[in-house]
C-alpha positions in Angstrom: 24.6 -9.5 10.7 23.0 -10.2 13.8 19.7 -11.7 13.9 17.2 -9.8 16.2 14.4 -8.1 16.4 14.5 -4.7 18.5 11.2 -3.4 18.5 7.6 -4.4 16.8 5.1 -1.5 16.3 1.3 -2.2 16.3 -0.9 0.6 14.6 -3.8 1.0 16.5 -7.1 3.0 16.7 -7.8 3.7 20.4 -5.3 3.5 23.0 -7.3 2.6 25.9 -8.8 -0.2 24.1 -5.5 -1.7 22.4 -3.6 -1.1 26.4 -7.3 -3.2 28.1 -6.5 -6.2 26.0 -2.8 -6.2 26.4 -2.4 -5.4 30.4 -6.3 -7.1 31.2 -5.4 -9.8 29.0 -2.2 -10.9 28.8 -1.1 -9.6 32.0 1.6 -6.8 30.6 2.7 -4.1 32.2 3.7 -0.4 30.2 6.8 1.0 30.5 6.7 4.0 28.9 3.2 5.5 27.9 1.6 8.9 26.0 -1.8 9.9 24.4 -0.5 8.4 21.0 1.6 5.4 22.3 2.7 2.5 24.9 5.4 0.7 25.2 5.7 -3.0 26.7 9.2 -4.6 27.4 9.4 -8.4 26.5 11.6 -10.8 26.9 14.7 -9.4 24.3 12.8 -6.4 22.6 9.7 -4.1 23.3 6.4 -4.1 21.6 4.6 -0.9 21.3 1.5 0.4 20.4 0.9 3.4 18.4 -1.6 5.4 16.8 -2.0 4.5 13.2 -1.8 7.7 11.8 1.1 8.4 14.0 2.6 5.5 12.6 1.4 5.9 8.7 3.3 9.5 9.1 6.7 8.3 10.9 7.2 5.7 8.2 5.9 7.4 5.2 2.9 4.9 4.3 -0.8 5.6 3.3 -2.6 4.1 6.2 -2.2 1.4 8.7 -2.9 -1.5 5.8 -1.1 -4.7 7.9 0.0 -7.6 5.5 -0.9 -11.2 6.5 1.2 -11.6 9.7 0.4 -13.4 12.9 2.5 -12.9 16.4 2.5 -15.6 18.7 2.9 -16.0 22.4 3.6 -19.5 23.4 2.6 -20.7 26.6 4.5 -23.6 28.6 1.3 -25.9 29.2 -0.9 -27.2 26.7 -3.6 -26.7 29.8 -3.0 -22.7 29.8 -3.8 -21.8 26.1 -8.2 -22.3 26.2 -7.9 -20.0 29.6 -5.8 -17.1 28.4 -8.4 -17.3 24.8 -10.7 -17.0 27.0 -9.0 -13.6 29.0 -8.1 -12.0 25.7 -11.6 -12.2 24.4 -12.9 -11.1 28.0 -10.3 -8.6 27.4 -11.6 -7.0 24.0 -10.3 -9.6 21.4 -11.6 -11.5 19.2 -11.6 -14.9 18.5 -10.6 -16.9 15.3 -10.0 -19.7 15.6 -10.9 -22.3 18.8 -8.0 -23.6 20.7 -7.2 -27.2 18.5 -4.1 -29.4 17.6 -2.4 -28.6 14.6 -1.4 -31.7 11.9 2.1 -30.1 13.3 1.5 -31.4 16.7 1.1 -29.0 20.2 -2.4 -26.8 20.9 -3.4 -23.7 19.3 -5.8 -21.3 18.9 -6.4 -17.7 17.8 -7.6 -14.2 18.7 -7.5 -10.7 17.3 -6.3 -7.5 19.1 -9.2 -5.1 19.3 -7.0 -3.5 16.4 -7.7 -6.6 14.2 -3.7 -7.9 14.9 -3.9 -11.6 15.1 -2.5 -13.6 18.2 -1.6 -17.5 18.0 -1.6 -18.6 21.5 0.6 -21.8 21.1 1.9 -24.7 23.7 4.8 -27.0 21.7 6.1 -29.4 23.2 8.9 -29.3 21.0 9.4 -25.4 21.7 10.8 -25.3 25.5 10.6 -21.8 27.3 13.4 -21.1 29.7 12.8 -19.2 33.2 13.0 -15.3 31.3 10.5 -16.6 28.4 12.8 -17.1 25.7 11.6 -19.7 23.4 13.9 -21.9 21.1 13.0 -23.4 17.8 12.7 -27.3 18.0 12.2 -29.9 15.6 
């Protein structure tokens, strides 16, 4: 079986402020959107953002209840992660955890979506990012 990842759905609350902190802060631009959801197309798959209930109804569960999950979006200078913190806050996030290094190695930090869905805004050295933003495991 092929390992990939199609599409990741985000419940949300209020669409206007899940789309502020995705287009105001990371820069995204919708390709599809409605009243109840949008759509974002990334690098290999699409992201999209849909109203909980919506979402509790298509897939048959009570509620928009998210496990403990964390998406990251790694950035290719160590320099570039305290900045776009700073942008998703601006942008109706909150912060978790202050940009640091990890025992790991590279720079990290934290924020939540206005939706409570948290963001790990990473720079590893070890990860390179090729010219479409695909990032490849390193060791």
């Amino acid at each position: 079986m092929q390992q990939q990842i199609a599409v990741i759905t985000l419940g949300i609350a209020e669409p206007a402020r899940s789309k502020r902190f995705y287009v105001k802060g990371f820069g995204w631009k919708p390709i599809f959107e409605s009243e109840e959801i949008v759509f974002y197309q990334m690098n290999g798959m699409v992201l999209a953002t849909w109203l909980a209930a919506a979402l509790a109804a298509d897939s048959g569960q009570a509620g928009n209840v998210p496990g403990a999950f964390s998406l990251a979006h790694n950035v290719t200078a160590k320099d570039a992660v305290q900045p776009l913190l700073d942008k998703l806050v601006w942008s109706g996030g909150r912060l978790l955890r202050p940009a640091d290094a990890p025992p790991h190695g590279g720079f990290r930090g934290y924020v939540a979506d206005p939706d409570g869905h948290a963001w790990e805004i990473a720079w590893n050295p070890s990860w390179p990012i090729d010219a479409v933003g695909h990032v490849t495991f390193g060791i």
